[in-house]
N, C-alpha and C positions, 0 to 999 in steps of 0.2 A: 750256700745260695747257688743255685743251677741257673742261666742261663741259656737258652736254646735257640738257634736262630734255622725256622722252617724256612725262610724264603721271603720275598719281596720287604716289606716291613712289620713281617709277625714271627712275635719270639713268645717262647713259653719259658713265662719264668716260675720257679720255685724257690719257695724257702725252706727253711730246716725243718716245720712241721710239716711239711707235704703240700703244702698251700699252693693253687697254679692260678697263675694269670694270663689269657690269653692276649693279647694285641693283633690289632690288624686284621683278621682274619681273611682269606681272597677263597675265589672257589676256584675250580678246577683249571678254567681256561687259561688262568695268570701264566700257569707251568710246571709250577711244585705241586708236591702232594700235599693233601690238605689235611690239618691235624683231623686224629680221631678220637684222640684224649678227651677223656673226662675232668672238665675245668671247675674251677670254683668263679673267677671271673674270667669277661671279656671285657679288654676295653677296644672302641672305635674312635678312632683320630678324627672320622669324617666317613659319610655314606658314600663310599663309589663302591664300586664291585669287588676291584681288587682290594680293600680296606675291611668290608661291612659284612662279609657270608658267614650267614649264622644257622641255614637253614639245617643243614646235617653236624651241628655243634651239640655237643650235651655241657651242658653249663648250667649255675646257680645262678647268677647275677651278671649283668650286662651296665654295660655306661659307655657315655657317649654325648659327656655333656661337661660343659667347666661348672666346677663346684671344687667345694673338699667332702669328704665319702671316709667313711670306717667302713670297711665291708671283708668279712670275714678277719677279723682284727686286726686288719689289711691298712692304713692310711695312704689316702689317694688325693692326689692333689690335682683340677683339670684347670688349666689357663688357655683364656681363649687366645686364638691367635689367626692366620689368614691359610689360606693355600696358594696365593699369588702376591704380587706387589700393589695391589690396588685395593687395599684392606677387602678382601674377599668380592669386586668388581665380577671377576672374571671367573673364579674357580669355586667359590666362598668362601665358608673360615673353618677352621681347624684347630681341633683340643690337642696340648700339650700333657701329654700323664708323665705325674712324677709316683713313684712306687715305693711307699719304705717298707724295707723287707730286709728282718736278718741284719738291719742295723748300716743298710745300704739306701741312698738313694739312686733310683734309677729312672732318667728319664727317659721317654720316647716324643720325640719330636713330629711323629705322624708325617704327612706328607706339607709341611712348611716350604711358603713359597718365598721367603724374604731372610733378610739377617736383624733379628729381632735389636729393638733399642737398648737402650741402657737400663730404660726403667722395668722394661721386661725380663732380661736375665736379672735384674736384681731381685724377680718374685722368683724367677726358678731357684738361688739359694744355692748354699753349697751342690753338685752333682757328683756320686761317684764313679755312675756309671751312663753315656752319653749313647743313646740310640739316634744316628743322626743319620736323614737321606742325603744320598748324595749324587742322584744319579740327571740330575737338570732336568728341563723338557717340564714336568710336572710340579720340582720343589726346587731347593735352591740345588746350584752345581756343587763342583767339587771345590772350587777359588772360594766358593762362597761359605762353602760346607767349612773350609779349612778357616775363614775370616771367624766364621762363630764359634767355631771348637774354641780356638786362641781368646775369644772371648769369657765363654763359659767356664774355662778351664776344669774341666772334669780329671777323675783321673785315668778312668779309662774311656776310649770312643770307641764303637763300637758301629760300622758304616753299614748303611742299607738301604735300601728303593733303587739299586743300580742294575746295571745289566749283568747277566751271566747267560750261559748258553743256554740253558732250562725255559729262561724269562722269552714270553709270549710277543711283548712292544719294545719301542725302542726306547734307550736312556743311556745315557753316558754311562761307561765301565770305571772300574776301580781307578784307572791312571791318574786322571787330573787330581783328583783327591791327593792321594799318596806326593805326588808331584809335590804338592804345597807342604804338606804334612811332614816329608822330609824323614817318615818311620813308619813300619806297618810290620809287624808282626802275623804270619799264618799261623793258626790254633792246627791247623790239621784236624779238624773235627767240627762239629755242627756247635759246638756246647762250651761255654767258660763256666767253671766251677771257681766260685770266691769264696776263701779262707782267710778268715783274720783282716786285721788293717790295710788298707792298699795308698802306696805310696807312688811318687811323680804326676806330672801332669800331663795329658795327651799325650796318652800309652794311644796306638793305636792296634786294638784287636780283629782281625779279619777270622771271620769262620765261613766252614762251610756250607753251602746251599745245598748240602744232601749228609 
């Protein structure tokens, strides 16, 4: 299971038959380059700019909606959720995708603007692998980012929608995160490759934005 982190909150993941999913997708102005890969899906958290560019994507299938989905023998699981504290007042709402792949769950949290209840991490279910923003201003911060990980308890997080020097707006950088977190890990590389069983909880993995 490949793992790949393009930038803001889109990763391309694979699994062992070649299967790719795309997330998030932003166009050019966010700051990173924009995948040119050939996907089998895309998923979208929610319509903004940086989230939703599909127009130069080559892809089979698209979502962008809460449901459950078999798509390319893929299961996908979308829970609705907000982008603000006002259950979608202010930003609207936003899909939660869970990915099993390779015998892995993986979710993406999309651009989540709150620290979700009891009864909502109870539909998310075991995680193995936690896609989670942390960069404030637009989703939850990093205090908040750190209160939900310790909830969820995944076994690996994996942080993103934060600042870097690439990135186009402003959002809070890696520190406050980490700060709470108390561990972080640099992969030195864009990519986590997962083999076999994975063990502890809230590993934090930082990759890179190039």
């Amino acid at each position: 299971m490949i793992i790949k982190w393009l930038g803001h909150s889109s990763f391309l993941l694979e699994d062992s038959n070649g299967r790719k999913i795309l997330t998030d997708p932003f166009d050019e102005t966010v700051g990173y380059e924009c995948c040119n890969e050939k996907v089998d899906i895309v998923s979208i958290s929610h319509h903004h700019f940086d989230h939703d560019y599909v127009d130069n994507l080559k892809y089979d299938n698209i979502i962008d909606k809460p449901g459950s989905f078999n798509l390319c023998n893929i299961k996908i699981t979308g829970l609705q959720s907000y982008h603000d504290k006002v259950k979608g007042a202010k930003r609207g709402e936003n899909t939660i995708f869970i990915f099993e792949m390779d015998g892995y769950r993986i979710c993406h949290l999309g651009d989540l603007g709150y620290i979700l209840s009891s009864d909502e991490i109870n539909k998310l279910g075991n995680i193995d692998v936690l896609l989670i923003p942390i960069g404030g201003n637009y989703t939850i911060d990093g205090h908040e980012a750190s209160e939900l990980a310790k909830l969820v308890k995944s076994h690996i997080l994996i942080p993103m929608h934060y600042k870097t020097p690439l990135l186009s707006f402003k959002l809070d950088g890696l520190e406050n995160f980490l700060l709470y977190m108390k561990n972080g890990e640099r992969v030195n590389s864009n990519t986590l490759v997962l083999n076999g069983p994975l063990s502890g909880i809230n590993i934090v993995k930082i990759l890179n934005y190039k």
